[in-house]
C-alpha positions in Angstrom: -10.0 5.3 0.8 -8.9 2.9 3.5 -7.4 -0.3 2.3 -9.0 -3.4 3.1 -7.2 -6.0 1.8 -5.8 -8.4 4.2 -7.4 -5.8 6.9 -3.5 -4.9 7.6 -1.4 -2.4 7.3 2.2 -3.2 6.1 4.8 -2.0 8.1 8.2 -2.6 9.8 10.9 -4.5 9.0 10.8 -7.6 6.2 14.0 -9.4 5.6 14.4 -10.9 1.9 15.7 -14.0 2.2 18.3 -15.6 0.7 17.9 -19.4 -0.6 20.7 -21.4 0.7 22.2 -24.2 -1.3 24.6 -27.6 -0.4 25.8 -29.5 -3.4 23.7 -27.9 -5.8 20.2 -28.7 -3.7 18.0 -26.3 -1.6 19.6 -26.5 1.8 16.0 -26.7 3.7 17.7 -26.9 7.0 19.7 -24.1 6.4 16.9 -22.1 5.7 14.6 -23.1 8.4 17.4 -22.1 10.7 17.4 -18.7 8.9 13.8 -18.3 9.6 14.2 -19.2 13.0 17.2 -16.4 13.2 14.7 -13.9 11.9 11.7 -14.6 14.0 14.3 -14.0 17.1 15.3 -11.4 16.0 11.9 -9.2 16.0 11.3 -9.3 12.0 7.6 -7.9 11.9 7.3 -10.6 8.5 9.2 -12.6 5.9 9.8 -12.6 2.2 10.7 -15.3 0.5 11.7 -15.8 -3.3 12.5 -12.2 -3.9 15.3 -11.5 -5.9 17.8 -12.6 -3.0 16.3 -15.6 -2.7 17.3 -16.3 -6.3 13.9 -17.1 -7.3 14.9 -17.4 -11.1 16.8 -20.6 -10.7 14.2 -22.1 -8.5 12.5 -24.8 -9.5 8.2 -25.0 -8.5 8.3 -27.7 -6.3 11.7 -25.5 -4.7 9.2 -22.5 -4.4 6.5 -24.1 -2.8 8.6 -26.2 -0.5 10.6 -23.3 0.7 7.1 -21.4 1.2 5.7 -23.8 3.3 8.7 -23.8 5.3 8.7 -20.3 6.0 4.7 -20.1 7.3 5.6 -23.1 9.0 8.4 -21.4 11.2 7.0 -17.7 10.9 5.6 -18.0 14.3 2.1 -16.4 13.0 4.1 -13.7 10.7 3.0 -12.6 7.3 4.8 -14.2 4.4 5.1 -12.0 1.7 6.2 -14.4 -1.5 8.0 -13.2 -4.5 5.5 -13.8 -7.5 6.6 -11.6 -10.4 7.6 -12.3 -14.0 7.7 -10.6 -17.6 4.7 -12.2 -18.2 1.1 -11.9 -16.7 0.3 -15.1 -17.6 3.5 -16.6 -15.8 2.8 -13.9 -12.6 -0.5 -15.4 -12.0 0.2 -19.0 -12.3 3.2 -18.1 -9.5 0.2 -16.7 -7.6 -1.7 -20.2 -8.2 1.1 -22.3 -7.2 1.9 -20.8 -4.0 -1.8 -19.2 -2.4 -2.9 -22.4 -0.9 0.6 -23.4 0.7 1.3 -20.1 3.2 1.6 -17.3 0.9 -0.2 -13.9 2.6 0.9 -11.6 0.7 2.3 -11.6 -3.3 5.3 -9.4 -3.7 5.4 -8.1 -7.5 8.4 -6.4 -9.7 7.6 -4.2 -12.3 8.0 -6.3 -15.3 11.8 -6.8 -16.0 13.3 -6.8 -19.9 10.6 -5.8 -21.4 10.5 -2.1 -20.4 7.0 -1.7 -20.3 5.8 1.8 -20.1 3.9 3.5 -17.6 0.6 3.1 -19.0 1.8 -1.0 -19.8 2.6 -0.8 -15.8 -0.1 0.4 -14.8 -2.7 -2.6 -17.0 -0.4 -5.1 -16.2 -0.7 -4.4 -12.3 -4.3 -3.9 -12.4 -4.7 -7.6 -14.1 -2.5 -9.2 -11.5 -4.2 -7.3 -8.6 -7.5 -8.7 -10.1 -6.5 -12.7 -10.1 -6.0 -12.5 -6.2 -8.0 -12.1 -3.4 -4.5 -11.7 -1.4 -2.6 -8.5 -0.9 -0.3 -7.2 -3.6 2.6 -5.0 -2.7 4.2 -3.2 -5.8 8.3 -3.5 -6.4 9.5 -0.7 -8.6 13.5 -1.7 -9.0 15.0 -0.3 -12.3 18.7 -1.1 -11.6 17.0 -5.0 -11.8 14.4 -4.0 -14.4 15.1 -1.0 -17.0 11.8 0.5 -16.3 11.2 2.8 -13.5 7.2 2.9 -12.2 6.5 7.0 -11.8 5.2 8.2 -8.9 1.9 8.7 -10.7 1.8 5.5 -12.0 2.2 4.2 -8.1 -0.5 6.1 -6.8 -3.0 5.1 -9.4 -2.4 1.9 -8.9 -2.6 2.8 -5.2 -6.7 3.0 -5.5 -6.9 -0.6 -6.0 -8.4 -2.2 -3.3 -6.3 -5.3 -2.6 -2.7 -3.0 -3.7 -1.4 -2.2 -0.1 2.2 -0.8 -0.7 4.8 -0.4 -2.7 8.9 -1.5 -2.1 10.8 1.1 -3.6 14.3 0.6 -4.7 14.6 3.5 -7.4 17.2 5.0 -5.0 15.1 8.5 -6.0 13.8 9.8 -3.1 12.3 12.6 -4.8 9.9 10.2 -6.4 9.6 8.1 -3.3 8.5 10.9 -1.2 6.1 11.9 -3.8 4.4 8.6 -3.5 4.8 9.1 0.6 2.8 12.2 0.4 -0.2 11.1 -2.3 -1.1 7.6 -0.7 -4.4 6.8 0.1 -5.0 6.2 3.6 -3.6 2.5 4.2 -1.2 2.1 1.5 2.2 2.0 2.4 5.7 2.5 1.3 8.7 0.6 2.3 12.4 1.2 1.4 14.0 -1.3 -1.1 17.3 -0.2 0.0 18.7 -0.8 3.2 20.8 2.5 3.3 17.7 4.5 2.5 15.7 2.9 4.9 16.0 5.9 8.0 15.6 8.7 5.0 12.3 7.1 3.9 11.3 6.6 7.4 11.9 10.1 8.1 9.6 11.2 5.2 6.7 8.8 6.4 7.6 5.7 4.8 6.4 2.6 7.0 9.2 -0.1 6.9 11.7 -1.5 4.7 12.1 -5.3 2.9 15.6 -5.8 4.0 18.5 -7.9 2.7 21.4 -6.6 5.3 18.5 -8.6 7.9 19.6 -11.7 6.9 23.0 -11.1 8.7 21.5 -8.6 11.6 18.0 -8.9 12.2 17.8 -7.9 15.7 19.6 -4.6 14.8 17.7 -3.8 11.6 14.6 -4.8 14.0 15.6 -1.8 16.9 16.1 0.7 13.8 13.1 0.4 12.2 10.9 -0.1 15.4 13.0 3.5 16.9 12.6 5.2 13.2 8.7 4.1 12.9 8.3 5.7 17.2 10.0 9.1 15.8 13.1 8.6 18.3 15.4 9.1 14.9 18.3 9.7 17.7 18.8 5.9 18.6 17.9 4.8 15.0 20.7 7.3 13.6 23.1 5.7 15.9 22.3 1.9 14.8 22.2 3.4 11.1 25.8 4.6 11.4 26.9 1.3 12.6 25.4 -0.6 10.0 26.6 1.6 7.1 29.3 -1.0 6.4 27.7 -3.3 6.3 25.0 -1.8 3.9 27.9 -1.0 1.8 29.6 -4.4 1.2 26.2 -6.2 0.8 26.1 -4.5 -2.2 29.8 -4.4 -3.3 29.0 -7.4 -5.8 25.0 -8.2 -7.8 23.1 -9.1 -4.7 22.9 -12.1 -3.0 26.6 -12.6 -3.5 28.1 -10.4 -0.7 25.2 -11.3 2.1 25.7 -15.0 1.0 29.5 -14.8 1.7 28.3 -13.2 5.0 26.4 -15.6 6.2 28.7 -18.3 5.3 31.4 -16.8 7.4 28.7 -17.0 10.5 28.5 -20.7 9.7 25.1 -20.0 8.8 25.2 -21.7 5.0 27.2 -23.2 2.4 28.7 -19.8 0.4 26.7 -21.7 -2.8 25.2 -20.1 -5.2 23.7 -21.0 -8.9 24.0 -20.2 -12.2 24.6 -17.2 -13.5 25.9 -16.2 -10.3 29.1 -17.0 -8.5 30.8 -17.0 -4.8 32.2 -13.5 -4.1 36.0 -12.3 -4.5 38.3 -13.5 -1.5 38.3 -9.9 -0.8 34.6 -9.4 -0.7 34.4 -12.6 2.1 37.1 -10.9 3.8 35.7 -7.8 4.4 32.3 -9.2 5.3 33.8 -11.3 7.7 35.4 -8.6 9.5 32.5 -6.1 9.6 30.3 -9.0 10.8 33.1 -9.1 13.5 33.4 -5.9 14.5 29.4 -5.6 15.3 29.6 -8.7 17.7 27.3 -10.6 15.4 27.2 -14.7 14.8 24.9 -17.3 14.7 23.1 -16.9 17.8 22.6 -13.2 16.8 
């Protein structure tokens, strides 16, 4: 089967971006100069309200604002917007809101708290895939969730037309590869985390949704495009420099560390909300000096 919908394949390098905040309010301008920073930098499309974007404590008229913004600045890009809920009535009315101002493409978690099984996966997929005409891409993360989605479950659901990939931040690449070598013609995997990006690449995946992006995009950019060419020389050698930073990004819950990052680039306020909190001093330190140390800042 070759997929059809959105007559694309997804591949390359998406950055997840993070919402930035001044005195409690979306920092628009902020973000539209984020954008801007990841278009320059060779991002192959964007994805707003994921789970860096802290899409939780967003409001509707946030999400909407934020995706228009976004296909307004994507220089003809793909924006892949974070849809996903515990509920499928909640999922589709994200998918409402947002289809008519830029969305492409609907980026869906496995349902979090819950802990629905495989076959509960599987029917609750299949119903959101069916109340779109857009793409859907999967997003198995069971650190975030409590549920893991199988390989099997993934490559069922892989059948359905308008289902073109999956994100997949299990961290088991056992089960990733799995799902590399069983996809349908067209249907795509991309790594959910940034230090299993070459790895996944390596075994065939096509790409990765990236958070460490945010802070270097034109370096995440030159690994993927060298990784997805097969010159896995000159993307091991960018991979090893960014190992720190793939480290501290996720040396506090995510956005926290990439937040304090691009604070210390001058980028945005180092604002968060509720339940989360700035980093530790420590964290900001150590962020600043490994953004340092690659020669990165806000003309990156």
């Amino acid at each position: 089967m070759v997929k059809t919908g959105g007559n694309f394949t997804l591949k390359g390098l998406g950055t997840a971006l993070v919402t930035p905040f001044r005195d409690g309010d979306v920092d628009y301008k902020a973000f539209a100069t984020l954008v801007d920073m990841q278009v320059l930098g060779g991002v192959d499309f964007l994805v707003p309200l994921g789970s860096t974007g802290e899409t939780p404590c967003l409001e509707d008229d946030e999400k909407v604002a934020i995706t228009e913004l976004a296909a307004s600045r994507s220089g003809g890009l793909p924006v892949m917007v974070g849809v996903g809920t515990n509920s499928l009535k909640h999922t589709v009315r994200n998918m409402r809101l947002l289809e008519d101002h830029g969305a492409d493409i609907f980026l869906v978690v496995v349902p979090y708290y819950n802990k629905p099984n495989q076959q509960g996966q599987y029917e609750y997929f299949k119903a959101v895939a069916s109340e779109t005409d857009k793409p859907v891409v999967l997003y198995n993360v069971p650190s975030r969730t409590g549920a893991n989605m199988e390989s099997d479950t993934a490559l069922k659901l892989a059948e359905t037309d308008n289902i073109i990939a999956i994100k997949e931040a299990s961290g088991d690449l056992e089960q990733i590869r799995r799902i590399i070598d069983g996809a349908p013609e067209g249907f795509t995997v991309l790594s959910g985390n940034d230090d299993q990006t070459l790895d996944i690449m390596k075994s065939g995946g096509a790409g990765v949704i990236s958070v460490v992006s945010n802070i270097a995009p034109a370096l995440m950019s030159e690994l993927v495009a060298a990784a997805y060419d097969g010159d896995y020389a000159a993307a091991d050698l960018i991979d090893k420099k960014l190992q720190p930073l793939y480290k501290e990004c996720f040396v506090e819950s995510n956005p926290i560390p990439v937040k304090a990052g691009l604070a210390s680039m001058g980028l945005v306020s180092n604002e968060l909300r509720l339940p989360l909190v700035p980093c530790r001093q420590e964290t900001y330190e150590v962020m600043k000096q490994i953004i340092s140390t690659l020669g990165l800042g806000s003309e990156e």
